[in-house]
C-alpha positions as a LaTeX table, in Angstrom:
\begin{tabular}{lrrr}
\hline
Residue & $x$ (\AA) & $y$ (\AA) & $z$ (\AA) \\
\hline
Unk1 & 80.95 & 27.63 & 228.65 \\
Unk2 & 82.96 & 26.94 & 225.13 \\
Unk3 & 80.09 & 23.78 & 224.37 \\
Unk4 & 77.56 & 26.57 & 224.77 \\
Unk5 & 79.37 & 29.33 & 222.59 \\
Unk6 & 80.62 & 27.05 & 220.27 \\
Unk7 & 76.65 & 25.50 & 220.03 \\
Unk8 & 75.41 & 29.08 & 219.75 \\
Unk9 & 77.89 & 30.00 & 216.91 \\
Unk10 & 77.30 & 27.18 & 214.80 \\
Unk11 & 73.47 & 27.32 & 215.53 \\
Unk12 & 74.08 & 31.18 & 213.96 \\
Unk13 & 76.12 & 29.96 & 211.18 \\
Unk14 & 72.72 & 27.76 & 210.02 \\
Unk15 & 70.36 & 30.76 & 210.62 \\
Unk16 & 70.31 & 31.86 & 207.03 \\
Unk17 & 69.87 & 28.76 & 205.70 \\
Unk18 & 67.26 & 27.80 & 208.60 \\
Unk19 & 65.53 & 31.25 & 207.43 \\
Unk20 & 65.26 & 30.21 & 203.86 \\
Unk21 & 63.81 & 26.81 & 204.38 \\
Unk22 & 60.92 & 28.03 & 206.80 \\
Unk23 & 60.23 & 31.26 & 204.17 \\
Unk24 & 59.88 & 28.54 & 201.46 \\
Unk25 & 57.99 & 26.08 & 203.37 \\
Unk26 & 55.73 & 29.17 & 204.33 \\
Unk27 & 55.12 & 30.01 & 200.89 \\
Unk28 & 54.49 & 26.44 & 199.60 \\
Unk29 & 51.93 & 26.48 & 202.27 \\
Unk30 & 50.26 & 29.07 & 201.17 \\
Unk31 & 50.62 & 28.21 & 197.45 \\
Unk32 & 49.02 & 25.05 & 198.09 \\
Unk33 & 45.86 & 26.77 & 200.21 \\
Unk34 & 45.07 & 27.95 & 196.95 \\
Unk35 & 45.16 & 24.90 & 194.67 \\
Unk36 & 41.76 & 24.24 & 195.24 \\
Unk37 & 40.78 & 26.68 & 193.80 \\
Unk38 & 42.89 & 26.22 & 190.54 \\
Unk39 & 41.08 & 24.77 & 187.24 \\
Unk40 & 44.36 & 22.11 & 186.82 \\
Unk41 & 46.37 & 20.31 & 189.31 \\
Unk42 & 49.56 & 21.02 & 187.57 \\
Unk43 & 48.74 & 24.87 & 187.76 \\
Unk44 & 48.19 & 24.55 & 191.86 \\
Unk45 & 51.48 & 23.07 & 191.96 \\
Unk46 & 53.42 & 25.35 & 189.79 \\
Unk47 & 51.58 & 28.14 & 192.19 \\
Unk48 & 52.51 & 26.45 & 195.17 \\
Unk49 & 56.34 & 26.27 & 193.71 \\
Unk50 & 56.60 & 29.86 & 192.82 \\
Unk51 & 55.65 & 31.09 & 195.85 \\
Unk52 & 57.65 & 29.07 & 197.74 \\
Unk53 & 60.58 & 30.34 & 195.59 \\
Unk54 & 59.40 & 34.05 & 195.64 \\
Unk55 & 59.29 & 33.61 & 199.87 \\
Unk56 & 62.76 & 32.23 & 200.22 \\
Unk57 & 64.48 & 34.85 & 198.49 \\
Unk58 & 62.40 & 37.19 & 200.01 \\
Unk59 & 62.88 & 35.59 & 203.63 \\
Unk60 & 67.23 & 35.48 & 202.38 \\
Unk61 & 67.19 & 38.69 & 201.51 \\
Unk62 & 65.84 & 40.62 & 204.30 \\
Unk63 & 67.77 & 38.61 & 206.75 \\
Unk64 & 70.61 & 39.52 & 205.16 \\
Unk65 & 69.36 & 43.52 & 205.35 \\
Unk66 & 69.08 & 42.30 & 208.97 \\
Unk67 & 72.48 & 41.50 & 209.37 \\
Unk68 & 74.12 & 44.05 & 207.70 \\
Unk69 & 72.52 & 46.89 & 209.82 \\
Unk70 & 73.24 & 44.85 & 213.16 \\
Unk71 & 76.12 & 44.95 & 214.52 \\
Unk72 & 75.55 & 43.30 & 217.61 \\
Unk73 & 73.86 & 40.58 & 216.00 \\
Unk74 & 76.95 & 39.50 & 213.87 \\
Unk75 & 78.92 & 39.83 & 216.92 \\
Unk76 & 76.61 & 37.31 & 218.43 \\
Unk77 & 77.11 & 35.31 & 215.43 \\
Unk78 & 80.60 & 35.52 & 214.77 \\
Unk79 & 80.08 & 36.48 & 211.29 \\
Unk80 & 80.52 & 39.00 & 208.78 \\
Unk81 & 77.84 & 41.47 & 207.11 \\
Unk82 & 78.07 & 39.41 & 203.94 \\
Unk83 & 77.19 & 36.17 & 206.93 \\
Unk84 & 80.37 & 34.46 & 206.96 \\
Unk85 & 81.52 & 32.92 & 209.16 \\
Unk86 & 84.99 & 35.23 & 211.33 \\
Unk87 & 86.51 & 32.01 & 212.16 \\
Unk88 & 86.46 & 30.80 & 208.17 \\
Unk89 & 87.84 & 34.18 & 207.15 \\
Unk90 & 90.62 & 33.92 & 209.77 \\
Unk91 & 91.35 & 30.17 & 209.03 \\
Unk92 & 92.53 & 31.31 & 205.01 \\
Unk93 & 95.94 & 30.66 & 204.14 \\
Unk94 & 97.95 & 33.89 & 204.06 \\
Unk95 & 98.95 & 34.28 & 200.39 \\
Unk96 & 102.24 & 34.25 & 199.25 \\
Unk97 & 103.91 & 37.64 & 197.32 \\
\hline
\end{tabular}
């Protein structure tokens, strides 16, 4: 049972990097649907760049709105609302007064 929480948790800790790649890659896919129809191969490619750009901080951003209004969810995860990871807050040093 710890292999499968410990599998879940770091599975969780990749999900906002996970949902930036596949946001991007979705853009980029549907940049480049569209360089056909561009005049200039470099302009298709720029296109296909920005909107791969414009759908990964889109994708970041509202699953971050996701898990700062779910509590559950970064229970599940074992992180906080700003998605870090519990166990990296509570392994800090203490400081020193």
């Amino acid at each position: 049972m710890r292999i499968v929480r410990f599998f879940l948790r770091f599975v969780g800790w990749l999900l906002t990097p996970l949902v930036a790649w596949a946001a991007s890659f979705c853009g980029a896919w549907l940049g480049a649907l569209f360089v056909p129809l561009a005049d200039q191969p470099t302009t298709g490619l720029i296109l296909a760049i920005a909107l791969g750009a414009v759908f990964a901080v889109t994708g970041t951003f509202v699953w971050m709105r996701i898990l700062r209004k779910s509590p559950e969810l970064r229970e599940v995860l074992a992180v906080t609302a700003e998605g870090i990871p519990v166990v990296a807050i509570e392994a800090e040093p203490a400081e020193e007064a």
